[in-house]
mmCIF file of the N, C-alpha and C atoms, coordinates in Angstrom:
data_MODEL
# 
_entry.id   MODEL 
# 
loop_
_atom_site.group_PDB 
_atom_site.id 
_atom_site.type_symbol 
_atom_site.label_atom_id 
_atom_site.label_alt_id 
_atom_site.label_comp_id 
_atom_site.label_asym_id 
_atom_site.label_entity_id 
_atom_site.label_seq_id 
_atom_site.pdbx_PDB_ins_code 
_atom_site.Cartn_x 
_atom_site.Cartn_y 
_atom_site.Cartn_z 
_atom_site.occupancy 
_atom_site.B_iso_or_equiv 
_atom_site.pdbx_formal_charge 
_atom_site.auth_seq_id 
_atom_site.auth_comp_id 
_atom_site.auth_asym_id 
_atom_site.auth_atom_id 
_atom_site.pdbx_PDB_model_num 
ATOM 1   N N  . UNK A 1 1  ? -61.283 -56.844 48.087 1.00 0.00 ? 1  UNK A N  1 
ATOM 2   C CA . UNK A 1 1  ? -62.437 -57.344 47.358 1.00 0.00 ? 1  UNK A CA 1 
ATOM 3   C C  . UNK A 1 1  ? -63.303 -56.177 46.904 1.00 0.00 ? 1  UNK A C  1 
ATOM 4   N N  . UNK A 1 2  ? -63.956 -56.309 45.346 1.00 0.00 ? 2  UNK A N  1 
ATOM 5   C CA . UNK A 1 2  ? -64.845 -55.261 45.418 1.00 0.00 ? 2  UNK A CA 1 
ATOM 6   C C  . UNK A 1 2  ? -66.249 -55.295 45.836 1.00 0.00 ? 2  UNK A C  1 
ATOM 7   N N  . UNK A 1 3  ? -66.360 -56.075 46.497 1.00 0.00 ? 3  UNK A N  1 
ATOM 8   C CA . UNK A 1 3  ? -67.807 -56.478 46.916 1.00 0.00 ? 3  UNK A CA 1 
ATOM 9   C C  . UNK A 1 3  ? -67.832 -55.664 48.364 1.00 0.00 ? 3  UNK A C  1 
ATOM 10  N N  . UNK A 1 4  ? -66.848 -55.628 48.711 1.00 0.00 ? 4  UNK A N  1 
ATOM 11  C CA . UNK A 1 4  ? -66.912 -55.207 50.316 1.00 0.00 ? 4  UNK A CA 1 
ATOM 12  C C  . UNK A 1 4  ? -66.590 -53.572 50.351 1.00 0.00 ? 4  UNK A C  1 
ATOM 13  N N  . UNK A 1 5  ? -67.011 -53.410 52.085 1.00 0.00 ? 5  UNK A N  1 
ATOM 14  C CA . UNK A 1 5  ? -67.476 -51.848 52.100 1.00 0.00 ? 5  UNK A CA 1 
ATOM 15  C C  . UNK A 1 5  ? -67.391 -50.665 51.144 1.00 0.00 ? 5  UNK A C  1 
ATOM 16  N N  . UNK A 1 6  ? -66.762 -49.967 51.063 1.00 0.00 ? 6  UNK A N  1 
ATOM 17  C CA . UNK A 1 6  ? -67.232 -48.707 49.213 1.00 0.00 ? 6  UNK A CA 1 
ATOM 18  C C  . UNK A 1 6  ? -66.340 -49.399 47.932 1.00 0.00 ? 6  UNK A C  1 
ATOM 19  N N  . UNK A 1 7  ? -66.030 -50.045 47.729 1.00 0.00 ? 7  UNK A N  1 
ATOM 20  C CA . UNK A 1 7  ? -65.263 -50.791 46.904 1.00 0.00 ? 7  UNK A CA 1 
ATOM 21  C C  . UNK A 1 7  ? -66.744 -50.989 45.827 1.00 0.00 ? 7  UNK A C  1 
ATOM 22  N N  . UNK A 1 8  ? -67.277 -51.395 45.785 1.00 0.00 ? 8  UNK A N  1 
ATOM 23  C CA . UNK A 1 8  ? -68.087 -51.263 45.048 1.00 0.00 ? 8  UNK A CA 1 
ATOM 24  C C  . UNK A 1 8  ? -68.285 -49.810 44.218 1.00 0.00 ? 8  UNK A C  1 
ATOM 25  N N  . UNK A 1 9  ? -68.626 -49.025 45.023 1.00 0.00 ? 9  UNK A N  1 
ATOM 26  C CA . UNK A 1 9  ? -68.674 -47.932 44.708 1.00 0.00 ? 9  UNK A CA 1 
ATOM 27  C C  . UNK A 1 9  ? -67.857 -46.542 44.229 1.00 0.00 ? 9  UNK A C  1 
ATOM 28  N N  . UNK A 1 10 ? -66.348 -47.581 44.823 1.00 0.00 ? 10 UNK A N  1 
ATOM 29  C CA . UNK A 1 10 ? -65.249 -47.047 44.084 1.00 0.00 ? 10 UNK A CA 1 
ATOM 30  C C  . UNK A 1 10 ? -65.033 -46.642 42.559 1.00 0.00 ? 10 UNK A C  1 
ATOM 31  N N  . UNK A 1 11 ? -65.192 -48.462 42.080 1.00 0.00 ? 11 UNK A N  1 
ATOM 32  C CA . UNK A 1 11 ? -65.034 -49.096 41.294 1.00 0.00 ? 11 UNK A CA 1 
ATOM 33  C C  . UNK A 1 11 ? -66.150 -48.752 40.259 1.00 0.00 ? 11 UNK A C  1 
ATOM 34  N N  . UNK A 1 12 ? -67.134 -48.532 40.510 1.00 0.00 ? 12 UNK A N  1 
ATOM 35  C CA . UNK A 1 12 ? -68.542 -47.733 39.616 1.00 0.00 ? 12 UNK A CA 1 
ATOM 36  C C  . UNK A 1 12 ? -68.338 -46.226 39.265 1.00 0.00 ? 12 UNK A C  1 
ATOM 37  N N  . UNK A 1 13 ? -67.690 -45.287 40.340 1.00 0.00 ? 13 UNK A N  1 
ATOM 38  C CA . UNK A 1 13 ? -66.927 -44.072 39.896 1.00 0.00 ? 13 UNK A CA 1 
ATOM 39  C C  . UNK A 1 13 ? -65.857 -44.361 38.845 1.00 0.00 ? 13 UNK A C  1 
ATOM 40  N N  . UNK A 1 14 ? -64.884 -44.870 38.801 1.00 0.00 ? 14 UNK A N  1 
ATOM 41  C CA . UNK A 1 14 ? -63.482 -45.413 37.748 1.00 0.00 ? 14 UNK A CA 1 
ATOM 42  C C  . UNK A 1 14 ? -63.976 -45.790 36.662 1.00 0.00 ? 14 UNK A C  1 
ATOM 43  N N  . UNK A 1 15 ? -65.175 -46.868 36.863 1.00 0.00 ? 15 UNK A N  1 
ATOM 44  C CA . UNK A 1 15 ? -65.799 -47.501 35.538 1.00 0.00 ? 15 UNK A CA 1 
ATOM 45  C C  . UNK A 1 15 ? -66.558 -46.038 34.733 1.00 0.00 ? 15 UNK A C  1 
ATOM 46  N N  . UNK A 1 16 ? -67.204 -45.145 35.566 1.00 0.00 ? 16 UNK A N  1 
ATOM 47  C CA . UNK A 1 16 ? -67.617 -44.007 34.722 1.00 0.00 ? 16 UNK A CA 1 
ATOM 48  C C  . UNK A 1 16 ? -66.865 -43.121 34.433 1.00 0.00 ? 16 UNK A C  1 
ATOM 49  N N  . UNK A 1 17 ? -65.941 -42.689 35.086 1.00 0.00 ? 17 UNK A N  1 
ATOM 50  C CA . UNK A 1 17 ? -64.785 -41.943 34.578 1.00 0.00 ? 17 UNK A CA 1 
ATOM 51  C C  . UNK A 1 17 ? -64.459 -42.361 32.940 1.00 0.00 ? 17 UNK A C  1 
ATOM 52  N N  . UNK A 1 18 ? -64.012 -43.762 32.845 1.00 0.00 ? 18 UNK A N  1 
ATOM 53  C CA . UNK A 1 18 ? -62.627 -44.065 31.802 1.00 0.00 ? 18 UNK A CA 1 
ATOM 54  C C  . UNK A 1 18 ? -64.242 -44.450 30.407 1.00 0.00 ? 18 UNK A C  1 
ATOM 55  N N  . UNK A 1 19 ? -65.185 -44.914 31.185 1.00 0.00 ? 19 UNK A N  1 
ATOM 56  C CA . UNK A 1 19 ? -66.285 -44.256 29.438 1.00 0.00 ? 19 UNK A CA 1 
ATOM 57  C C  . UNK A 1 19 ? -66.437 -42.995 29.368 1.00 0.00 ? 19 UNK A C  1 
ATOM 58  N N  . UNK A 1 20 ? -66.503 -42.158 30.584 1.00 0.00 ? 20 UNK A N  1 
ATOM 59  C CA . UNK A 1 20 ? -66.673 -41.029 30.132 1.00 0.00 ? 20 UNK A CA 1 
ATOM 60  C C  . UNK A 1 20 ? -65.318 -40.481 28.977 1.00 0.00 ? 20 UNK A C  1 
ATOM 61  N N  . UNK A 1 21 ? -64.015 -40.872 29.320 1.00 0.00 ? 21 UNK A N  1 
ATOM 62  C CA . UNK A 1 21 ? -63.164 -40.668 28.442 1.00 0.00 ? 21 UNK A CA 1 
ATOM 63  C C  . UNK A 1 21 ? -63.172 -41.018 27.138 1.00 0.00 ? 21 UNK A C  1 
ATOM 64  N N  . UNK A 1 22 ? -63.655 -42.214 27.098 1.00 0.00 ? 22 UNK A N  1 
ATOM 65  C CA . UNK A 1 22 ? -63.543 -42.852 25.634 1.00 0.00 ? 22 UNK A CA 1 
ATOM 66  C C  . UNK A 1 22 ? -64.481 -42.165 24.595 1.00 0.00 ? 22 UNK A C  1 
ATOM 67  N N  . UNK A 1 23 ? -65.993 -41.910 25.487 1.00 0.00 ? 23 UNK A N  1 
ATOM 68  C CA . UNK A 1 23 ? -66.463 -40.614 25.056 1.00 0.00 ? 23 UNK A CA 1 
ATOM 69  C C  . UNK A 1 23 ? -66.465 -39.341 24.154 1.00 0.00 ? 23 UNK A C  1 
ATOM 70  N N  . UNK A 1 24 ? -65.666 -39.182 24.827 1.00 0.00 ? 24 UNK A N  1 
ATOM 71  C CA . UNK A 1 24 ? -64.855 -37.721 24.607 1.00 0.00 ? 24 UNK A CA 1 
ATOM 72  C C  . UNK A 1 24 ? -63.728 -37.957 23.816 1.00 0.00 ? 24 UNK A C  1 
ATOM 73  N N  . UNK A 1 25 ? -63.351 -39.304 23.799 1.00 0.00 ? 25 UNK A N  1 
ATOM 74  C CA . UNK A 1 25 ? -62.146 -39.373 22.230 1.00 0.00 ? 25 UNK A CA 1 
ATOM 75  C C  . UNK A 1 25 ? -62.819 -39.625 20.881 1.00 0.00 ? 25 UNK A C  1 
ATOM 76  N N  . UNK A 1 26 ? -62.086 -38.468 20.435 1.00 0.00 ? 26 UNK A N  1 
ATOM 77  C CA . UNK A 1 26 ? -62.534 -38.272 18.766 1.00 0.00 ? 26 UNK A CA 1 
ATOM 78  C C  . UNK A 1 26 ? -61.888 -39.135 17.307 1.00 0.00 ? 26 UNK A C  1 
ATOM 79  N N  . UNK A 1 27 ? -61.083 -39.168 17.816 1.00 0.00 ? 27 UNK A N  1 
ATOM 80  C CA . UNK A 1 27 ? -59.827 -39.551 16.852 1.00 0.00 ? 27 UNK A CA 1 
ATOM 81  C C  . UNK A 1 27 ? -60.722 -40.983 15.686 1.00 0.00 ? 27 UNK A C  1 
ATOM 82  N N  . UNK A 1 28 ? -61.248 -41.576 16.798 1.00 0.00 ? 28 UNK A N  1 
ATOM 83  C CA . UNK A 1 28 ? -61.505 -42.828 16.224 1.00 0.00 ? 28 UNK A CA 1 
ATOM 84  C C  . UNK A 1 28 ? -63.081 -42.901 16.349 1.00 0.00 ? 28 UNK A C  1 
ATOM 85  N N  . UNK A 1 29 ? -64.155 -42.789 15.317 1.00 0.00 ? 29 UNK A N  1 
ATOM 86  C CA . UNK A 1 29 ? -65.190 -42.769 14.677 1.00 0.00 ? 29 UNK A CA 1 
ATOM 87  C C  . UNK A 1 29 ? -65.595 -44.334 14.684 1.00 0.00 ? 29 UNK A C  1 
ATOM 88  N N  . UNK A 1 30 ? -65.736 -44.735 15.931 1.00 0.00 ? 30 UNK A N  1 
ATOM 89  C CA . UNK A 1 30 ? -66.572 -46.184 16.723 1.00 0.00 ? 30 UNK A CA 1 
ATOM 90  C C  . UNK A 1 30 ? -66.924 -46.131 17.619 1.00 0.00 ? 30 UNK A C  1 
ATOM 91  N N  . UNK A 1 31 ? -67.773 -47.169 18.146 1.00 0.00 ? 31 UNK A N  1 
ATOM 92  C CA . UNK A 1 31 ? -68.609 -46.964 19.337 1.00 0.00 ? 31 UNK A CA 1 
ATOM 93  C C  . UNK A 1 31 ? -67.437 -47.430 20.414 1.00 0.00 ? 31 UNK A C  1 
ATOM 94  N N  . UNK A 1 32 ? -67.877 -47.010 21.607 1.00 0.00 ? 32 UNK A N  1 
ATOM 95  C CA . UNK A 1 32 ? -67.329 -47.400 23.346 1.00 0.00 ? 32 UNK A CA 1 
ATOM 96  C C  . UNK A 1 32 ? -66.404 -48.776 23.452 1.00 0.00 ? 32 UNK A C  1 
ATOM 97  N N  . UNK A 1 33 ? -67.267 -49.502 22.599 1.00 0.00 ? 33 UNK A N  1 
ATOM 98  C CA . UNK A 1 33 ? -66.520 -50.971 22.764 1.00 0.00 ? 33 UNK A CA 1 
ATOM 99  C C  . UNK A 1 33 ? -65.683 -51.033 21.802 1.00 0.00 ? 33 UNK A C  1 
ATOM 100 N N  . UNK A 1 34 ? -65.660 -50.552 20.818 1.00 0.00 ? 34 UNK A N  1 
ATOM 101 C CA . UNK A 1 34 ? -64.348 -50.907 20.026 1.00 0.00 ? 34 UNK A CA 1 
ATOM 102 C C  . UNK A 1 34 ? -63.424 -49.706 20.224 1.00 0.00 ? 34 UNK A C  1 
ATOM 103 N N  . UNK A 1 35 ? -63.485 -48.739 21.002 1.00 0.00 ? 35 UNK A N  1 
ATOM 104 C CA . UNK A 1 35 ? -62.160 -47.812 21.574 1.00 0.00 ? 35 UNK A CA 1 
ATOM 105 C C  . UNK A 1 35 ? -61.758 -48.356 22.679 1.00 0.00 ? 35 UNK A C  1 
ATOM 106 N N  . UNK A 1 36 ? -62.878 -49.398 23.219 1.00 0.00 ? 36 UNK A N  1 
ATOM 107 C CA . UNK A 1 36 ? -62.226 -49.884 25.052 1.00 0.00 ? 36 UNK A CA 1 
ATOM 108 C C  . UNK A 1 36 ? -60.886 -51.293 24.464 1.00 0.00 ? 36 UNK A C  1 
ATOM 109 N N  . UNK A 1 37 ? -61.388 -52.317 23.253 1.00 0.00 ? 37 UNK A N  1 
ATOM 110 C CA . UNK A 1 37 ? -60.934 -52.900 22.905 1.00 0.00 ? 37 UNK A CA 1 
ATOM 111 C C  . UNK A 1 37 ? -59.414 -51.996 22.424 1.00 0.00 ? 37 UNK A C  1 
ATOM 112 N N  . UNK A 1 38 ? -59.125 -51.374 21.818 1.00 0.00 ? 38 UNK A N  1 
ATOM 113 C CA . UNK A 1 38 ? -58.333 -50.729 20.839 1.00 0.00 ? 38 UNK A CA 1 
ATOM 114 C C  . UNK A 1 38 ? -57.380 -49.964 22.259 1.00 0.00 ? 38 UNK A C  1 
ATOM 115 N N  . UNK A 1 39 ? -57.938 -49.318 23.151 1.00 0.00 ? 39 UNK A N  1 
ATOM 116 C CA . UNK A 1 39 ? -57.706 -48.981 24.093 1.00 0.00 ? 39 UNK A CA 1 
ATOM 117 C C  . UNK A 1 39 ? -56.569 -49.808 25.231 1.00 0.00 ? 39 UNK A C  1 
ATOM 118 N N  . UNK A 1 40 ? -56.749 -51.197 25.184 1.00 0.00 ? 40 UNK A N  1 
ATOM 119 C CA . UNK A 1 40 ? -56.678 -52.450 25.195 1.00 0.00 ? 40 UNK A CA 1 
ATOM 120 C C  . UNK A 1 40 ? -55.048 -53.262 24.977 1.00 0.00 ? 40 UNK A C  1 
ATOM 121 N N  . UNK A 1 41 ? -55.529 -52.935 23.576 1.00 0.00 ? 41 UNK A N  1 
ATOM 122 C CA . UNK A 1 41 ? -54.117 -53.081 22.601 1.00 0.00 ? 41 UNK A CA 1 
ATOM 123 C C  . UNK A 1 41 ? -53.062 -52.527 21.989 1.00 0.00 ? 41 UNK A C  1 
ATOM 124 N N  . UNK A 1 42 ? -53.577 -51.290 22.166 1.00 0.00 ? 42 UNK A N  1 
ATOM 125 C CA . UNK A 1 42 ? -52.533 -50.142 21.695 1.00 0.00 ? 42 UNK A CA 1 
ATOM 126 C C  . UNK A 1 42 ? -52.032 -49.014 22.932 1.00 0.00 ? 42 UNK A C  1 
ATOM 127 N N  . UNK A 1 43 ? -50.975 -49.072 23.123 1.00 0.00 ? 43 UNK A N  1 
ATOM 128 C CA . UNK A 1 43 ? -50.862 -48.492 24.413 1.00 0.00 ? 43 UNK A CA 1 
ATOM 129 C C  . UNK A 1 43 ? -50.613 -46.854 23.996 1.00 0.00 ? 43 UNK A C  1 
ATOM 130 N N  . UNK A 1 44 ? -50.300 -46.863 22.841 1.00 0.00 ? 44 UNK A N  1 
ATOM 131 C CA . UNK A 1 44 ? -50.182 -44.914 22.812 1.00 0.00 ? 44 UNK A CA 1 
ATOM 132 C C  . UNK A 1 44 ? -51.957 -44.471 22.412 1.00 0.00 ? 44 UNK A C  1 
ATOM 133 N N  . UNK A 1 45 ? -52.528 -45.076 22.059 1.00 0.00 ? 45 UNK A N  1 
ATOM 134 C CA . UNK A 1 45 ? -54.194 -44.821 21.589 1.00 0.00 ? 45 UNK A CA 1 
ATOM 135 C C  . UNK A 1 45 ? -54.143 -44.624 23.346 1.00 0.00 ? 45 UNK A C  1 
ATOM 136 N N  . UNK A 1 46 ? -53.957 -45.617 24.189 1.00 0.00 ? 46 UNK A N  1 
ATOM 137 C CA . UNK A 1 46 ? -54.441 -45.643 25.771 1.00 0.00 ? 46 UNK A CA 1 
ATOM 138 C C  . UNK A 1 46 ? -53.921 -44.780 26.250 1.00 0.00 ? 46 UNK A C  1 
ATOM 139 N N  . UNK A 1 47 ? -52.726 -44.227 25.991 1.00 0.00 ? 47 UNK A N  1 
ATOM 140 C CA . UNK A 1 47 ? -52.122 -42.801 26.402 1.00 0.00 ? 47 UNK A CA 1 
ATOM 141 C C  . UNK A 1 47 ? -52.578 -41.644 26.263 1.00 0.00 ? 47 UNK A C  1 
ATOM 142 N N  . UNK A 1 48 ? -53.626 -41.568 24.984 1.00 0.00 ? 48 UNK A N  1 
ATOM 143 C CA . UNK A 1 48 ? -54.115 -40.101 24.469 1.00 0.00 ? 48 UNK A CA 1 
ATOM 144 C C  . UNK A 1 48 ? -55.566 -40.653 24.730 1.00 0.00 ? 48 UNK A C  1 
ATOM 145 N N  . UNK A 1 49 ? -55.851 -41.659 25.245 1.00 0.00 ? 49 UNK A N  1 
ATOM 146 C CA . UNK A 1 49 ? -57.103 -41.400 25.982 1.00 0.00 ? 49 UNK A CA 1 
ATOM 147 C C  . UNK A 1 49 ? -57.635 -40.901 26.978 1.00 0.00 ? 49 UNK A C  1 
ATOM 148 N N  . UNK A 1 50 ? -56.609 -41.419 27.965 1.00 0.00 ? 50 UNK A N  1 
ATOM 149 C CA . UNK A 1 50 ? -55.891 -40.966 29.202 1.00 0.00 ? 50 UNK A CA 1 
ATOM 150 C C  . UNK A 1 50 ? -55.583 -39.372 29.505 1.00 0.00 ? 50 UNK A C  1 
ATOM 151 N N  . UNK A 1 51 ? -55.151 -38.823 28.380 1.00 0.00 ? 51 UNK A N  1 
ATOM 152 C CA . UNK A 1 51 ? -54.548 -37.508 28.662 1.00 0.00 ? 51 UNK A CA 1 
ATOM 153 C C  . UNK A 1 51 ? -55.414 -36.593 28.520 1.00 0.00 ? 51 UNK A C  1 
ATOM 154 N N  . UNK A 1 52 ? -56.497 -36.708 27.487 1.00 0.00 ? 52 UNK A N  1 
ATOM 155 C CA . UNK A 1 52 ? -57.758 -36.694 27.116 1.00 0.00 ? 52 UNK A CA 1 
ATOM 156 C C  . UNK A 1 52 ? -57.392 -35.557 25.667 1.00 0.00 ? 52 UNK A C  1 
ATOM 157 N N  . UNK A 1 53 ? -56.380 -35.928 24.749 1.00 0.00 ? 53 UNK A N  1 
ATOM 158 C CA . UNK A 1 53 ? -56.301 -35.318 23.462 1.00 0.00 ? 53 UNK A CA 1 
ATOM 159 C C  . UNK A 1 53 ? -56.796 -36.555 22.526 1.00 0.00 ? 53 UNK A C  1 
ATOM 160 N N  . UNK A 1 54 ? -57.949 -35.364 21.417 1.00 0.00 ? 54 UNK A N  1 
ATOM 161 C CA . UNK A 1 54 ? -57.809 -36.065 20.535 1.00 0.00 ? 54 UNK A CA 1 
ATOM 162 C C  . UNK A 1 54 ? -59.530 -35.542 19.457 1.00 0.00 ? 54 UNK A C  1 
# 
């Protein structure tokens, strides 16, 4: 569960990590939510997000 002991707090590190990535991807000239969406659906966009080129 993430409610229970650091799970919470796990899960708030990971969640800032992967914006911090989307961030930092260039490629695509939109805000956070439409690279998390796109991110989402396209699995090589999610690959070079991941890897952090771009």
């Amino acid at each position: 569960r993430i409610r229970a002991g650091y799970a919470p707090h796990n899960m708030a590190v990971i969640r800032h990590m992967a914006l911090n990535l989307l961030s930092r991807e260039s490629s695509a000239k939109v805000g956070k939510k439409a690279k998390r969406l796109k991110a989402g659906w396209d699995n090589t966009y999610l690959t070079k997000v991941l890897a952090g080129a771009g």
